[in-house]
PDB file as gemmi writes it, atoms N, CA and C in Angstrom:
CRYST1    1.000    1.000    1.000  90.00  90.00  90.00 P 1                      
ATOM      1  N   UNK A   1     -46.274-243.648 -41.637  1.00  0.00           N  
ATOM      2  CA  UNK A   1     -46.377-245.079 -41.929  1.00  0.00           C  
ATOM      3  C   UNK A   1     -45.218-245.817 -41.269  1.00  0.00           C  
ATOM      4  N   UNK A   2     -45.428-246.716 -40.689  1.00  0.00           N  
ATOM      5  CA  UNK A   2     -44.565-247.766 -39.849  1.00  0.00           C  
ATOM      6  C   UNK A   2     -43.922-248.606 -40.920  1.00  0.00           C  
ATOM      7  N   UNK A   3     -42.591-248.927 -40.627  1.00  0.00           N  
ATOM      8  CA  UNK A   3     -41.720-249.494 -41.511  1.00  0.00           C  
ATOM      9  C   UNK A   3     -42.414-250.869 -41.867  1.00  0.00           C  
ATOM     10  N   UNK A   4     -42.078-251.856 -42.713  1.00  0.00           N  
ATOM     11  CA  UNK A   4     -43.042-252.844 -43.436  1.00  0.00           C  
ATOM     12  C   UNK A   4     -42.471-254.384 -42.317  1.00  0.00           C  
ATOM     13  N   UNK A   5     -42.098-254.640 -40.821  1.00  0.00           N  
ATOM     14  CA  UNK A   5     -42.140-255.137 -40.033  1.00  0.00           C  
ATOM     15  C   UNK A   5     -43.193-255.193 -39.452  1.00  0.00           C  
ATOM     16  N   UNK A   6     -44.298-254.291 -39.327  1.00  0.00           N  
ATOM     17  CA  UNK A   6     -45.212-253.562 -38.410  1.00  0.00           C  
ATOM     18  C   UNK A   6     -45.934-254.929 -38.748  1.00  0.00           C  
ATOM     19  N   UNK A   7     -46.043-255.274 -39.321  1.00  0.00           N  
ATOM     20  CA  UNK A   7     -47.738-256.420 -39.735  1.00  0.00           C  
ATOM     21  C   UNK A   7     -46.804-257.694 -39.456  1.00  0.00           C  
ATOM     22  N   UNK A   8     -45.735-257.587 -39.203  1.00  0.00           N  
ATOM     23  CA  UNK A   8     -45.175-259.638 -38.592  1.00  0.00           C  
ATOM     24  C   UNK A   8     -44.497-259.024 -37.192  1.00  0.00           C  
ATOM     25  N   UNK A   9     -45.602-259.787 -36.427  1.00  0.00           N  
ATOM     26  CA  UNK A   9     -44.692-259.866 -35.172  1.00  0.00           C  
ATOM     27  C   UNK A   9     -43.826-260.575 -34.777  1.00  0.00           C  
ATOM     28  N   UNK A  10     -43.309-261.663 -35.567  1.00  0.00           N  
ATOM     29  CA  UNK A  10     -42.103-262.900 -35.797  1.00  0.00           C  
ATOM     30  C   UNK A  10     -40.646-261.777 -35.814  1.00  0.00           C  
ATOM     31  N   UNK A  11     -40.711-261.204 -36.785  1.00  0.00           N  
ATOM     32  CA  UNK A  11     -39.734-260.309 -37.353  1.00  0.00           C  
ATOM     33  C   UNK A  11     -40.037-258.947 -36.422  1.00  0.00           C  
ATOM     34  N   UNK A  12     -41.038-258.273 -36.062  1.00  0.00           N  
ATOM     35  CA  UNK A  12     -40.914-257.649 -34.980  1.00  0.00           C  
ATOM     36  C   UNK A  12     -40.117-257.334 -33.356  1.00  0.00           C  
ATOM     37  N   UNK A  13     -40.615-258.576 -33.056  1.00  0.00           N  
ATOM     38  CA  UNK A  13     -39.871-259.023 -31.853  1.00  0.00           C  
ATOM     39  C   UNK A  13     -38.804-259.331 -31.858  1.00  0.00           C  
ATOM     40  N   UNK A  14     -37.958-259.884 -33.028  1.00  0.00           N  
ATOM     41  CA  UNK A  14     -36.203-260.419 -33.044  1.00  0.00           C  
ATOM     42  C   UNK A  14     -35.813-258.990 -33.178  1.00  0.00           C  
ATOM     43  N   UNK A  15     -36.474-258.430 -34.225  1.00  0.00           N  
ATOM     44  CA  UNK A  15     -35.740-256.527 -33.886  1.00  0.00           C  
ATOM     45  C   UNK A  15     -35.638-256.094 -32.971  1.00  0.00           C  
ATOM     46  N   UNK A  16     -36.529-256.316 -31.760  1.00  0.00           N  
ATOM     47  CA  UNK A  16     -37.131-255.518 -30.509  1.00  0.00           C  
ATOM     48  C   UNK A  16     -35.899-255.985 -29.210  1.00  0.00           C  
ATOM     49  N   UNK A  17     -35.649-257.470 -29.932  1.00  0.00           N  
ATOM     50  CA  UNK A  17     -34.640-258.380 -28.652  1.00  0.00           C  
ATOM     51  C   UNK A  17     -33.088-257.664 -29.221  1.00  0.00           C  
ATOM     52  N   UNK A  18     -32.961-257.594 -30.400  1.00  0.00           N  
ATOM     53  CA  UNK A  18     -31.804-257.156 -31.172  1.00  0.00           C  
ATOM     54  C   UNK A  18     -30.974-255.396 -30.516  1.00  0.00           C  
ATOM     55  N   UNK A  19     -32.287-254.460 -30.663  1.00  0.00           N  
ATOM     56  CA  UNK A  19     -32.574-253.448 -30.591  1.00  0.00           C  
ATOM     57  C   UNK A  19     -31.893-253.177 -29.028  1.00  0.00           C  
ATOM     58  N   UNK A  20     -32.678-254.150 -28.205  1.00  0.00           N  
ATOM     59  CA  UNK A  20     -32.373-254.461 -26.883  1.00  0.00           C  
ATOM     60  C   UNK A  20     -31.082-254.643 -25.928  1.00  0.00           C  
ATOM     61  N   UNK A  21     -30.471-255.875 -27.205  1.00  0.00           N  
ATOM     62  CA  UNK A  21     -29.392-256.444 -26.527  1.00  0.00           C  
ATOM     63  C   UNK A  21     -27.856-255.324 -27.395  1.00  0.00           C  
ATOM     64  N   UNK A  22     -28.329-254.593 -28.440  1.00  0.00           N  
ATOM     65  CA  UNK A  22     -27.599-253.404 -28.896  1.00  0.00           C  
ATOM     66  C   UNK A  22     -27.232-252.025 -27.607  1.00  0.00           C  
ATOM     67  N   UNK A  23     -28.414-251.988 -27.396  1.00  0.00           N  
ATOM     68  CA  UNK A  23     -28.258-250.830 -26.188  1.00  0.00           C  
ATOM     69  C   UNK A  23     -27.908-251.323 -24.740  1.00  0.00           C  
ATOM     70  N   UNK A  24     -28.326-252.473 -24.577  1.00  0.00           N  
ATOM     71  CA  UNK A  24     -27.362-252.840 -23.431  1.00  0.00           C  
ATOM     72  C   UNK A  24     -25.674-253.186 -23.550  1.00  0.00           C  
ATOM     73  N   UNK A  25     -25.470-253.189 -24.627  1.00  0.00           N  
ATOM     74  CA  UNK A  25     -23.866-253.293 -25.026  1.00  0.00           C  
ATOM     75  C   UNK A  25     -23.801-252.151 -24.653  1.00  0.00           C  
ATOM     76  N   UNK A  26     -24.073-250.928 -25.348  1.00  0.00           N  
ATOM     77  CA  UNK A  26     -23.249-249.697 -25.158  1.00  0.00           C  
ATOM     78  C   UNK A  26     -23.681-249.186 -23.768  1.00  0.00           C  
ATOM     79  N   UNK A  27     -24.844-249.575 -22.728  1.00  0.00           N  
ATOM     80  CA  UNK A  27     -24.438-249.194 -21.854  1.00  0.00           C  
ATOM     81  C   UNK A  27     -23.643-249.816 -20.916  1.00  0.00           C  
ATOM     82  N   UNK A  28     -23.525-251.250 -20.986  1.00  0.00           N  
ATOM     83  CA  UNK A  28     -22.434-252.029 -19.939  1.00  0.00           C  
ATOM     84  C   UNK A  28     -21.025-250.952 -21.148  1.00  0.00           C  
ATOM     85  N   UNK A  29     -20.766-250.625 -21.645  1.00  0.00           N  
ATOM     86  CA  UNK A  29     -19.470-249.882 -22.444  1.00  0.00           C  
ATOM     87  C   UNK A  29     -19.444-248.804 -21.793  1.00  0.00           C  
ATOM     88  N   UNK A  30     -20.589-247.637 -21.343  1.00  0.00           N  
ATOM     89  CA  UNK A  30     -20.515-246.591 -20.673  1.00  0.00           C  
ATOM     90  C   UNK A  30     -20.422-246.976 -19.063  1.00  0.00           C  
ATOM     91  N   UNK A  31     -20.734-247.804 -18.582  1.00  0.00           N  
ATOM     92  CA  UNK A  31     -20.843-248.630 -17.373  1.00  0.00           C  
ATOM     93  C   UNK A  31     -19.328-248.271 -17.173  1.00  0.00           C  
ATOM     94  N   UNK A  32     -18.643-248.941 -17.576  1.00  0.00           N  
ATOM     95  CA  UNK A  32     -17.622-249.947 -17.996  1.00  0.00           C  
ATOM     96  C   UNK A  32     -16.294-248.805 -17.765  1.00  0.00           C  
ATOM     97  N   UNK A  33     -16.675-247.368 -18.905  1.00  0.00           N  
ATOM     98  CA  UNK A  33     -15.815-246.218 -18.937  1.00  0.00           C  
ATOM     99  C   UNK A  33     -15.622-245.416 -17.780  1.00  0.00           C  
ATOM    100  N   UNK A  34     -16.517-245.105 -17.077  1.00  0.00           N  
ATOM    101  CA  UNK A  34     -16.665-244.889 -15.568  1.00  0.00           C  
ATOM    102  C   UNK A  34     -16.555-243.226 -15.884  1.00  0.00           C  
ATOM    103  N   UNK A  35     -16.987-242.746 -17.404  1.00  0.00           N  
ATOM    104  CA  UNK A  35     -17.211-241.299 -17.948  1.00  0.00           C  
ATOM    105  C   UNK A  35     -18.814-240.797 -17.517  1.00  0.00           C  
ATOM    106  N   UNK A  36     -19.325-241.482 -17.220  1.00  0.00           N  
ATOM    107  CA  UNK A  36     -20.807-241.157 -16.920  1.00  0.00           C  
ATOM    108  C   UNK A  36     -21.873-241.293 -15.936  1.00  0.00           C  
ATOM    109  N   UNK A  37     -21.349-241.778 -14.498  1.00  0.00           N  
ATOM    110  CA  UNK A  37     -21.463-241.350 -13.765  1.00  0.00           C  
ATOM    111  C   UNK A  37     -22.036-242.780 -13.449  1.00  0.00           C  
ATOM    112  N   UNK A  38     -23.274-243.106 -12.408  1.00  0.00           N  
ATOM    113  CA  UNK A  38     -23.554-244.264 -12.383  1.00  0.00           C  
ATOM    114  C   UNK A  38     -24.765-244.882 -13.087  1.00  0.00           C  
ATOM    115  N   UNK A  39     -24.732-246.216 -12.895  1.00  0.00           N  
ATOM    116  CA  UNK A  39     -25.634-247.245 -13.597  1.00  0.00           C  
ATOM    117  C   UNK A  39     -26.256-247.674 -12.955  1.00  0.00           C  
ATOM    118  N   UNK A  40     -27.796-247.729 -12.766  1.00  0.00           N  
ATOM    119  CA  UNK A  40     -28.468-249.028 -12.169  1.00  0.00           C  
ATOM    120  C   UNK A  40     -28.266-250.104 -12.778  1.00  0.00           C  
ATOM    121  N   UNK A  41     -28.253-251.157 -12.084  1.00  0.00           N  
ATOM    122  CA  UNK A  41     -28.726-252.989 -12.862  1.00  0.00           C  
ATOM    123  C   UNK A  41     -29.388-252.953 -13.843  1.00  0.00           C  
ATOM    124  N   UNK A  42     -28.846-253.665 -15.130  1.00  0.00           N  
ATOM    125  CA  UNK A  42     -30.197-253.388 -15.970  1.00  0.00           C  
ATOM    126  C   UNK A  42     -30.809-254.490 -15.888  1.00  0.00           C  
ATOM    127  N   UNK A  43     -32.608-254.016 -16.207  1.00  0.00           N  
ATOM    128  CA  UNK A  43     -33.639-255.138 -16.098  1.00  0.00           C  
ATOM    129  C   UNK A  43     -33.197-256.337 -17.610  1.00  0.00           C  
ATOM    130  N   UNK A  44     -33.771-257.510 -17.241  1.00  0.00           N  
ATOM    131  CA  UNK A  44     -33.081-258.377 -18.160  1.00  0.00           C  
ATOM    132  C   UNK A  44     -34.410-258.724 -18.882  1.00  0.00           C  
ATOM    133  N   UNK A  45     -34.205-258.730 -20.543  1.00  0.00           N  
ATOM    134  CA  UNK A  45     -35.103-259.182 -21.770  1.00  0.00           C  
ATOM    135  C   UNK A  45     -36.195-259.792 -21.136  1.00  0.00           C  
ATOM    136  N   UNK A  46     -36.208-260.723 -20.598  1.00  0.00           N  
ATOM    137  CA  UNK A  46     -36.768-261.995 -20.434  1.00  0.00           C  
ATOM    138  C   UNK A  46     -38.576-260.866 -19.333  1.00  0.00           C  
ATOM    139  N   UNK A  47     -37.590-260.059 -18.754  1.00  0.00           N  
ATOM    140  CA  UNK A  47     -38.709-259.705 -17.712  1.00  0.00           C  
ATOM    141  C   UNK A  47     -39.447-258.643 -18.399  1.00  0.00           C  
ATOM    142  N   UNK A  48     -39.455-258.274 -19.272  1.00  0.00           N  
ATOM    143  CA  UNK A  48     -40.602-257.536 -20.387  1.00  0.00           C  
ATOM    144  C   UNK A  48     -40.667-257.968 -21.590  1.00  0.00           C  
ATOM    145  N   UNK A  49     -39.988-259.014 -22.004  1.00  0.00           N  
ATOM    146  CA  UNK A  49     -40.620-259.395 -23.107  1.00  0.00           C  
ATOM    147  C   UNK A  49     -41.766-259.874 -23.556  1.00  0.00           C  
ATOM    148  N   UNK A  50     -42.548-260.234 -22.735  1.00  0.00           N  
ATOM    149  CA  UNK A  50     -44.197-260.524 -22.626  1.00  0.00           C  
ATOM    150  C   UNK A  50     -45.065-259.031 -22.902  1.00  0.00           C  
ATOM    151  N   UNK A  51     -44.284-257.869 -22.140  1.00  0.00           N  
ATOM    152  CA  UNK A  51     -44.817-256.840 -22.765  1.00  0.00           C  
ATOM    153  C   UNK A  51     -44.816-256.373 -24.073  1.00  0.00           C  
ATOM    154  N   UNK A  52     -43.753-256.316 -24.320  1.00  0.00           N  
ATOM    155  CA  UNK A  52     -42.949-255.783 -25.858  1.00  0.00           C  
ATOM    156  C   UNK A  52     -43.773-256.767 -26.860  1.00  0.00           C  
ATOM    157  N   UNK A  53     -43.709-258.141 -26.767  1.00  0.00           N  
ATOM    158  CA  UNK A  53     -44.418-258.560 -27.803  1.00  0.00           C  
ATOM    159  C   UNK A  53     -46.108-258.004 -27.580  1.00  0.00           C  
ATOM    160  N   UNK A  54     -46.270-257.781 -27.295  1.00  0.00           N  
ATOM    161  CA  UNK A  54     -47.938-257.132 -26.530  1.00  0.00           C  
ATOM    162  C   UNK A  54     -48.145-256.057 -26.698  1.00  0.00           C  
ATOM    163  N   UNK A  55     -47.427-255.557 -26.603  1.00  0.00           N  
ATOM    164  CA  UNK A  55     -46.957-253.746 -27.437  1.00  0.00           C  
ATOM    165  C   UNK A  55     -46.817-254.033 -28.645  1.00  0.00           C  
ATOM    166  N   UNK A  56     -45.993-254.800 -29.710  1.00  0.00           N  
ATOM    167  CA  UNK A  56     -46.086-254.983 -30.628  1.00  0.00           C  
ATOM    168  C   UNK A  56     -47.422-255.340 -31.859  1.00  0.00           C  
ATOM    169  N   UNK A  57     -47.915-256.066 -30.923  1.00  0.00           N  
ATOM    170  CA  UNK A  57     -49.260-256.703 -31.556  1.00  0.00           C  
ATOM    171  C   UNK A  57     -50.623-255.819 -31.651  1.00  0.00           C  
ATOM    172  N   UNK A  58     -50.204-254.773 -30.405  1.00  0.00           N  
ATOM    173  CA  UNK A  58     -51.872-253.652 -30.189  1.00  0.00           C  
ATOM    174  C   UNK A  58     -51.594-252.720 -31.251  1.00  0.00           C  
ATOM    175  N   UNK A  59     -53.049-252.750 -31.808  1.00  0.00           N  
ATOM    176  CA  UNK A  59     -53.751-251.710 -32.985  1.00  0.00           C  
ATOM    177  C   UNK A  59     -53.447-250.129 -32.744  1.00  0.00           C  
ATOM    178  N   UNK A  60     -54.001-249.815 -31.427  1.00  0.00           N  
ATOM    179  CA  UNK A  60     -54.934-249.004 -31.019  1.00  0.00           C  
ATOM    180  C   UNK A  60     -53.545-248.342 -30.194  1.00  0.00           C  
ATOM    181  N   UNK A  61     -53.749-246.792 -30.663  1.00  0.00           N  
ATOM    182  CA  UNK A  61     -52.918-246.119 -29.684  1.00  0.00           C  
ATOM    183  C   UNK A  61     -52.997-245.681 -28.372  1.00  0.00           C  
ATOM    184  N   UNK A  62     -54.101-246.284 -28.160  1.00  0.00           N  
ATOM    185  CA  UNK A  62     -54.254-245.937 -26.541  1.00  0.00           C  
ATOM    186  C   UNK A  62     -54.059-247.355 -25.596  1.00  0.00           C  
ATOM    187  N   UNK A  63     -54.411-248.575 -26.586  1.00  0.00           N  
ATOM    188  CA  UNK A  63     -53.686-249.510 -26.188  1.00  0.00           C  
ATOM    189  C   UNK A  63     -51.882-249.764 -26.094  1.00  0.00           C  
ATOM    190  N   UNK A  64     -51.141-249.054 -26.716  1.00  0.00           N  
ATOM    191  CA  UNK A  64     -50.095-248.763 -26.906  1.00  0.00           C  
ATOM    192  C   UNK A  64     -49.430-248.078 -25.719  1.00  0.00           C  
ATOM    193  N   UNK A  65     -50.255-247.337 -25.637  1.00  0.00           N  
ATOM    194  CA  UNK A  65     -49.500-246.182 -24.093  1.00  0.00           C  
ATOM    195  C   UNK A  65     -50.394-246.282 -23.209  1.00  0.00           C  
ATOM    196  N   UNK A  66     -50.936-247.480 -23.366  1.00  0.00           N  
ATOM    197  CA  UNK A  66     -51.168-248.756 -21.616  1.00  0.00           C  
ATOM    198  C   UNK A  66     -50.355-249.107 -21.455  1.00  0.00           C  
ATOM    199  N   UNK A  67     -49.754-250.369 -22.736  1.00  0.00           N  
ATOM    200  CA  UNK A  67     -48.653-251.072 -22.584  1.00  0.00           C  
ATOM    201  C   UNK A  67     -47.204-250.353 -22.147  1.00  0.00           C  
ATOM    202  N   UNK A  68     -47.078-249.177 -22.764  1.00  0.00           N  
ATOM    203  CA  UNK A  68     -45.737-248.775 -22.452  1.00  0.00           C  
ATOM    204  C   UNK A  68     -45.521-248.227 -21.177  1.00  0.00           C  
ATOM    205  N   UNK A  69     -46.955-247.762 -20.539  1.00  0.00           N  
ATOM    206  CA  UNK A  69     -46.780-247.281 -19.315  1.00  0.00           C  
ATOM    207  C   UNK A  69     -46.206-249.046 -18.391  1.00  0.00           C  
ATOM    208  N   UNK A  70     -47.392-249.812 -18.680  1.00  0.00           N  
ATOM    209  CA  UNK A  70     -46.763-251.001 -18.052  1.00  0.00           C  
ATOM    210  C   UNK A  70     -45.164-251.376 -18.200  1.00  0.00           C  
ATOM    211  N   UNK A  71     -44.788-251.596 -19.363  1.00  0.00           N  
ATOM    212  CA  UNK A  71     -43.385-251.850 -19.422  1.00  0.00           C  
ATOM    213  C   UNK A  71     -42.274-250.926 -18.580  1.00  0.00           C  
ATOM    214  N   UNK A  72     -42.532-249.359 -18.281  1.00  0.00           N  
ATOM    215  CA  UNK A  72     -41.812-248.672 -17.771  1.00  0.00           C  
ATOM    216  C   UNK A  72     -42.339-249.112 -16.311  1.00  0.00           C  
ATOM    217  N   UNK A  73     -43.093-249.332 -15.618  1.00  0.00           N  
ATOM    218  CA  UNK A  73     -43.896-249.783 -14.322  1.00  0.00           C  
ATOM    219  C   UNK A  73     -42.731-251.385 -14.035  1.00  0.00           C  
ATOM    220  N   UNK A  74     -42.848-252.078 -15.163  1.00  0.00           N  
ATOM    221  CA  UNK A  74     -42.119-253.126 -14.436  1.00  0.00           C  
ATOM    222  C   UNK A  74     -40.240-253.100 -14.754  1.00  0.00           C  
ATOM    223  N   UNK A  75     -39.943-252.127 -15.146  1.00  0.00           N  
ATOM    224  CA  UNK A  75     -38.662-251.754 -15.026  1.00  0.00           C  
ATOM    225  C   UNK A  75     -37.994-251.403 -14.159  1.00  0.00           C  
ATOM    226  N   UNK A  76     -39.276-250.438 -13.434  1.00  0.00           N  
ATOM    227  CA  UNK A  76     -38.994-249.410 -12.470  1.00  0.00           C  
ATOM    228  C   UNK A  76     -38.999-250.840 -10.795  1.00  0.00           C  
ATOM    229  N   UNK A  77     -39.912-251.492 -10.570  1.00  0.00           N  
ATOM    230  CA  UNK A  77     -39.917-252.351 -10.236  1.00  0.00           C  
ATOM    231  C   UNK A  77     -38.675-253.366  -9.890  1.00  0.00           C  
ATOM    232  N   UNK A  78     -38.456-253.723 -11.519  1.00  0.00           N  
ATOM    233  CA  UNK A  78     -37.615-254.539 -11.718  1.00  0.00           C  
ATOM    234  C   UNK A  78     -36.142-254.020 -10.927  1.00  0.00           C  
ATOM    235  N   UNK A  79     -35.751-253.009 -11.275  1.00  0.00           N  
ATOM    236  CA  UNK A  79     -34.432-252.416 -10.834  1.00  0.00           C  
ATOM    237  C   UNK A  79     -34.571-252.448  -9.763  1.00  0.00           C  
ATOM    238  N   UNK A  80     -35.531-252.177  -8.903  1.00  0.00           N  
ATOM    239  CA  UNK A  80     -35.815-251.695  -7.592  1.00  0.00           C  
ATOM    240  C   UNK A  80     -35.529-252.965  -7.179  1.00  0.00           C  
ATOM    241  N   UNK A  81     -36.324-254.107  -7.452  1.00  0.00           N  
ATOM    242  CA  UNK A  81     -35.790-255.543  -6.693  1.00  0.00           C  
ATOM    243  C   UNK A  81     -34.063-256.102  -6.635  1.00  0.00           C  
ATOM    244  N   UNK A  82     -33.723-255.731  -7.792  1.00  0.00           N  
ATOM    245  CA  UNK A  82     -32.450-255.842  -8.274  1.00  0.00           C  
ATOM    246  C   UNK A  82     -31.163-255.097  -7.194  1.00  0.00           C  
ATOM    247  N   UNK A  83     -31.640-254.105  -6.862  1.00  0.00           N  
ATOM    248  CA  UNK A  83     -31.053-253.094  -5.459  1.00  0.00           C  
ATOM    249  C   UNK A  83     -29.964-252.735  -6.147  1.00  0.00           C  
TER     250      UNK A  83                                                      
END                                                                             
């Protein structure tokens, strides 16, 4: 059972941006330490968040790992433009 967020995607998505902007702290911190070797650019919120809320909202688990394949597709992308 999915934690009791699962049915509001209001409160979904501020977790998802939260969640987001948490792990990009600690990696600009590992970035930063120069202990771990290198970093690509990271892709910025704004350019999958149309997914993520879209991922959030699908029922269906096969709709789910459409979406996530997409989101990893425009990451991969994304960085790549980023150079």
């Amino acid at each position: 059972m999915p934690d009791k967020t699962w049915h509001n995607l209001t409160t979904s998505s501020q977790m998802a941006r939260e969640t987001f902007d948490k792990l990009l702290e600690a990696r600009n911190d590992m970035a930063k330490s120069g202990k771990f070797g290198s970093f690509t650019k990271p892709v910025k919120y704004e350019d999958i968040s149309d997914l993520v809320n879209k991922w959030l909202g699908a029922k269906k688990n096969e709709d789910k790992t459409k979406i996530w394949n997409e989101i990893i597709q425009t990451i991969t992308i994304k960085q790549r433009d980023y150079g």
